[in-house]
BASEVEX-946505 format. One record per residue (C-alpha): x, y, z. Coordinates in pm, whole numbers, plus 50000, padded with zeros to 5 digits. Example, Ala and Ser with C-alpha at 12.3 -4.5 7.8 and 13.67 -1.06 7.14 Angstrom:
NODE      c1      c2      c3
NODE   51230   49550   50780
NODE   51367   49894   50714
***
This chain:
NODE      c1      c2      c3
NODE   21056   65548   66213
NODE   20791   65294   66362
NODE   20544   65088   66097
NODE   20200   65147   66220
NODE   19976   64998   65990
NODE   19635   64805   66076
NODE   19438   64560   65884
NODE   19132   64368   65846
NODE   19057   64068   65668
NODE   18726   64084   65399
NODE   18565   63865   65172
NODE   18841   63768   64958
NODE   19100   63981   65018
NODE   19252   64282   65279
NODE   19231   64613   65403
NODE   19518   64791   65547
NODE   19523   65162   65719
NODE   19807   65381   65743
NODE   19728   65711   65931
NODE   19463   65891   65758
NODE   19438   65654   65448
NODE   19338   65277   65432
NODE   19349   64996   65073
NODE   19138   64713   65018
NODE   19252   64468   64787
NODE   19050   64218   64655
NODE   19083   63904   64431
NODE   18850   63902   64168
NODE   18699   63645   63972
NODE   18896   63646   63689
NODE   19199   63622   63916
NODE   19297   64028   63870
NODE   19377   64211   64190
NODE   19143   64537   64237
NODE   19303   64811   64502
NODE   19089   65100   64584
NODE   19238   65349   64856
NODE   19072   65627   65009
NODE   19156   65904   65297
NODE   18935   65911   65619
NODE   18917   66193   65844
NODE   18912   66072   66240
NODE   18698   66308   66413
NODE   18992   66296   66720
NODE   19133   66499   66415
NODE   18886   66772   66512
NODE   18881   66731   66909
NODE   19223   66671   66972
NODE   19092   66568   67317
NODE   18951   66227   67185
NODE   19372   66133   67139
NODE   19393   66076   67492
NODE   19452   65754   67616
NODE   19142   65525   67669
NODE   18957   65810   67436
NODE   19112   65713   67130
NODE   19063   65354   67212
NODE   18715   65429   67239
NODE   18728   65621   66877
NODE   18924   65400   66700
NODE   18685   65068   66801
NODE   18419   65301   66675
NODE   18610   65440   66351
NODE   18758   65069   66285
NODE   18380   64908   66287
NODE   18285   65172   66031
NODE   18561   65120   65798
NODE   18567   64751   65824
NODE   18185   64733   65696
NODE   18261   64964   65434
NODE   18545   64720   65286
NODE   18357   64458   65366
NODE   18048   64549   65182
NODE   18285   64689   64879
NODE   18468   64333   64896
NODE   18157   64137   64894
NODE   18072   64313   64551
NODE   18313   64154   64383
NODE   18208   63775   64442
NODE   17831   63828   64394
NODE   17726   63670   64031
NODE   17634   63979   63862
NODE   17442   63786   63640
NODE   17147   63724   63867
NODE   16840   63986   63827
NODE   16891   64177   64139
NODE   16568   64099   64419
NODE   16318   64382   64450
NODE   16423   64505   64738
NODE   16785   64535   64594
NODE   16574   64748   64320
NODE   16384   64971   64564
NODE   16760   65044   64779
NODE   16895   65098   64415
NODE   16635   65377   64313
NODE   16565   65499   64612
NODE   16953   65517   64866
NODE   17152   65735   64682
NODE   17505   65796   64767
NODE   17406   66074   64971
NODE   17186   65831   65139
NODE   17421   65552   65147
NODE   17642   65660   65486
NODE   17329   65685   65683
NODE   17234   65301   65583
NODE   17575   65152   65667
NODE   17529   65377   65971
NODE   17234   65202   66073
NODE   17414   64863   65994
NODE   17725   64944   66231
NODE   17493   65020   66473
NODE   17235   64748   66492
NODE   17566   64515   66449
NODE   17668   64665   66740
NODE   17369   64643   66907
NODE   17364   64296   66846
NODE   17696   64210   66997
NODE   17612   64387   67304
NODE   17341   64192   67392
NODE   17497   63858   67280
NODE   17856   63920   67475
NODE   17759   64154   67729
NODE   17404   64124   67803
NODE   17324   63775   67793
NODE   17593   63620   67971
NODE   17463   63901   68295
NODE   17134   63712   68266
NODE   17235   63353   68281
NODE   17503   63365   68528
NODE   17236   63544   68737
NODE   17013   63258   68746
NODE   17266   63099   68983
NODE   17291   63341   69231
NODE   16957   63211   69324
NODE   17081   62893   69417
NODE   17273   63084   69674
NODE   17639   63125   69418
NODE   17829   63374   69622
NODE   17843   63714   69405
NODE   18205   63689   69307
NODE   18141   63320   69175
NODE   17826   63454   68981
NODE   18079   63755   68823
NODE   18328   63490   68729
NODE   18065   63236   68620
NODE   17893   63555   68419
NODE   18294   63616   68271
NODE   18351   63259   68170
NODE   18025   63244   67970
NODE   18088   63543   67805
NODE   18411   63377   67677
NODE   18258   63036   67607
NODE   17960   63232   67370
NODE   18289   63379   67218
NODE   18494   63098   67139
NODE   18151   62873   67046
NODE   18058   63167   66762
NODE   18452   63187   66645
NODE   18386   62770   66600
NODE   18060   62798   66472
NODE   18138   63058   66146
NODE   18474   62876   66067
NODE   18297   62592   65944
NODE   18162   62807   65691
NODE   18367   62775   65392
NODE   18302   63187   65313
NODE   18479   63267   65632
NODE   18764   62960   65611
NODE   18870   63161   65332
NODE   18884   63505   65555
NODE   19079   63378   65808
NODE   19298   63275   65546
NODE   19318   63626   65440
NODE   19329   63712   65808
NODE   19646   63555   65821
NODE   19807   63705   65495
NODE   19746   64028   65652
NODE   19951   63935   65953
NODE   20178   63745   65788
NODE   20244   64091   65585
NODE   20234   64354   65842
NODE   20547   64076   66044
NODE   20740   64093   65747
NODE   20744   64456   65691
NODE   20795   64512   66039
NODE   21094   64294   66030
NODE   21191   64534   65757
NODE   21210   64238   65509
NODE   21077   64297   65171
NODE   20755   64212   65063
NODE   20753   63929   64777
NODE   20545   63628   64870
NODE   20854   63436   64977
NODE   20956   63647   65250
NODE   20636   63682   65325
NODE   20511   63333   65407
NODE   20801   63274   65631
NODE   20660   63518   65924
NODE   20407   63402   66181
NODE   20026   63428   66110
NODE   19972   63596   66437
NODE   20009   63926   66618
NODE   19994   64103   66917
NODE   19786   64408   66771
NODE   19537   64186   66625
NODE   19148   64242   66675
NODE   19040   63884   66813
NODE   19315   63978   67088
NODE   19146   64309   67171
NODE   18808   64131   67205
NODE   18927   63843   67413
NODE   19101   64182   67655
NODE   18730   64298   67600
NODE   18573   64018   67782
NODE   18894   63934   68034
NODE   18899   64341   68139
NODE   18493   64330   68174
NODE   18562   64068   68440
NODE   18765   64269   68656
NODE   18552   64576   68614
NODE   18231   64415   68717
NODE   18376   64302   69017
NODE   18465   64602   69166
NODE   18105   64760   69087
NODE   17841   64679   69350
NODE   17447   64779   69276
NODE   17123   64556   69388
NODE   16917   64651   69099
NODE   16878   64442   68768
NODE   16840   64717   68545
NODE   17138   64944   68661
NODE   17351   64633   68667
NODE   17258   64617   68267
NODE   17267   65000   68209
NODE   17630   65015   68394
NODE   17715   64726   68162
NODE   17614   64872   67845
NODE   17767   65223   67971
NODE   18119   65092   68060
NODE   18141   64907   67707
NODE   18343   65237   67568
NODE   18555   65257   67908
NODE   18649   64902   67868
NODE   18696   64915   67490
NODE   18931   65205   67547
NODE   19139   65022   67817
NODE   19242   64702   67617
NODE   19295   64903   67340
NODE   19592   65098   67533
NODE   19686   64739   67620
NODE   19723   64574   67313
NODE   19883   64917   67148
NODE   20165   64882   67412
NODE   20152   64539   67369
NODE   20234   64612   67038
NODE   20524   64775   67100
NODE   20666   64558   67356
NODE   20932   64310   67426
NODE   20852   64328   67840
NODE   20790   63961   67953
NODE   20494   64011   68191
NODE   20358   64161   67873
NODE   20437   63906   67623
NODE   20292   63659   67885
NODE   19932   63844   67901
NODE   19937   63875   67504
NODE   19996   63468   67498
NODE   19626   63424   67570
NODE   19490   63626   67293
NODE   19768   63514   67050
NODE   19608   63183   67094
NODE   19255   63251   67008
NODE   19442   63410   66702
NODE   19445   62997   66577
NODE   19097   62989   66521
NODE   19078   63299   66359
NODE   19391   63261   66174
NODE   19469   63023   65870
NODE   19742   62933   65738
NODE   19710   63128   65334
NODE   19833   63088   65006
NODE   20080   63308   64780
NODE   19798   63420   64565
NODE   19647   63563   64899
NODE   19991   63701   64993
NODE   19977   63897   64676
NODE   19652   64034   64779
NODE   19778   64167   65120
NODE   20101   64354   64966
NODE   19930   64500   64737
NODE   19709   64599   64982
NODE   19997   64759   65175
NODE   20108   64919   64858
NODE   19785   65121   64871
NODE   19917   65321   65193
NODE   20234   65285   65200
NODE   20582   65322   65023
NODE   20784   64977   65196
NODE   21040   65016   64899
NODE   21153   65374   65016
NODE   21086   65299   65376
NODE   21366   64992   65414
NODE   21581   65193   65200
NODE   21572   65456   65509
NODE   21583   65182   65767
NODE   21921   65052   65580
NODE   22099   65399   65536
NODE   21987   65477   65907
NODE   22206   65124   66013
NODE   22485   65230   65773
***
């Protein structure tokens, strides 16, 4: 039996999915841990064609943006002071979104979040690496140039929010949920000690899809040749999916692994991993199991795992 469980960092404290179900644990103020689980249904569920490869990568970016604003909006409840007078406009959303209302909102937030990105990685970076092929850059320089600042916007916003003490604190998270899913996967038990002894990185680990995002854009771009401005930015925004899909097949068999050439691509994206990574505490450790405890039985599973050696 192979551990396949996923996680996300949130505002103090850590989701973690397990096949149809996903946790999030979270710290509160008075130092209790709250778990709340619930069961999602993946539409691949119900077009078994979407489980193809590249298509599921496609879904599960997709499903995996949903779910992470979700816990993070449910997280972020937990730290506001819920002594302040909520603002009127907190009022109006009160009377007026209902929870029958409330999926279409956070809808509408995945979306223009996506939007957003889009234009900042993808778009962007087109337009000011163009501005040199004026100067008479040779097109594959201008393509390279265009991949390089995409990566350089990248690495300057991963600097930029880590000075923020909010999201010091989810990286530190970030790394109890690594440090977690290692230790189960090196079917050691989960306690705190056993814990903090595993790495804070991994190979399945979102900021290494994203940097694959940006490194597999590269290569597709430079195979596609068109004159025009705006079907070089329509092609860019339509292959977003394709590319999605393809790193995600990478870093799900880089996942399960052990090849050298593939440990040797995964190095570059383990290393962005220390700027999105910090080093956390036991009390966050706590956080993360329990967090795992939400989807899955560990206990009964390294029982297994030891009769199965026996």
């Amino acid at each position: 039996m192979k551990v396949r469980i996923g996680g996300q960092a949130v505002m103090e404290g850590v989701m973690m999915k397990n096949e149809d179900r996903y946790a999030v644990s979270v710290r509160k103020p008075d130092g209790e841990i709250e778990t709340k689980t619930e069961r999602y249904t993946s539409i691949s569920d119900r077009y078994p064609v979407l489980k193809l490869p590249v298509l599921r990568g496609v879904v599960n970016f997709a499903e995996s943006m949903v779910i992470g604003m979700k816990t993070l909006t449910y997280s972020a409840d937990f730290i506001e002071d819920g002594e302040e007078e909520p603002s009127r406009l907190e009022q109006w959303l009160n009377r007026h979104f209902s929870e029958k209302w409330e999926g279409v909102l956070m809808g509408g937030i995945v979306v223009l979040s996506f939007a957003i990105a889009i234009g900042l990685f993808m778009v962007l970076p087109y337009f000011l690496s163009n501005i040199f092929e004026g100067f008479g850059m040779s097109r594959p320089a201008v393509l390279l140039l265009e991949g390089l600042i995409r990566v350089g916007i990248f690495l300057g916003y991963i600097i930029l929010i880590s000075k923020m003490n909010d999201i010091k604190r989810v990286f530190m998270y970030h790394g109890a949920e690594h440090k977690t899913i290692n230790c189960l996967e090196a079917g050691e038990e989960l306690t705190p000690e056993n814990v903090m002894k595993y790495s804070r990185l991994h190979k399945r680990c979102g900021t290494s899809f994203l940097f694959f995002v940006m490194i597999i854009s590269i290569i597709f771009f430079f195979f596609i040749r068109v004159d025009t401005v705006w079907l070089k930015v329509a092609l860019r925004l339509l292959l977003v999916p394709v590319i999605a899909g393809v790193s995600y097949e990478f870093i799900r068999l880089a996942g399960n692994s052990d090849n050298p050439v593939i440990t040797a691509l995964s190095k570059p994206g383990l290393c962005l991993q220390l700027l999105t990574t910090k080093e956390p505490d036991e009390s966050m450790i706590e956080v993360a199991i329990r967090s795992v405890e939400g989807v899955f039985d560990w206990k009964t599973y390294l029982e297994k795992e030891r009769k199965n050696r026996e």
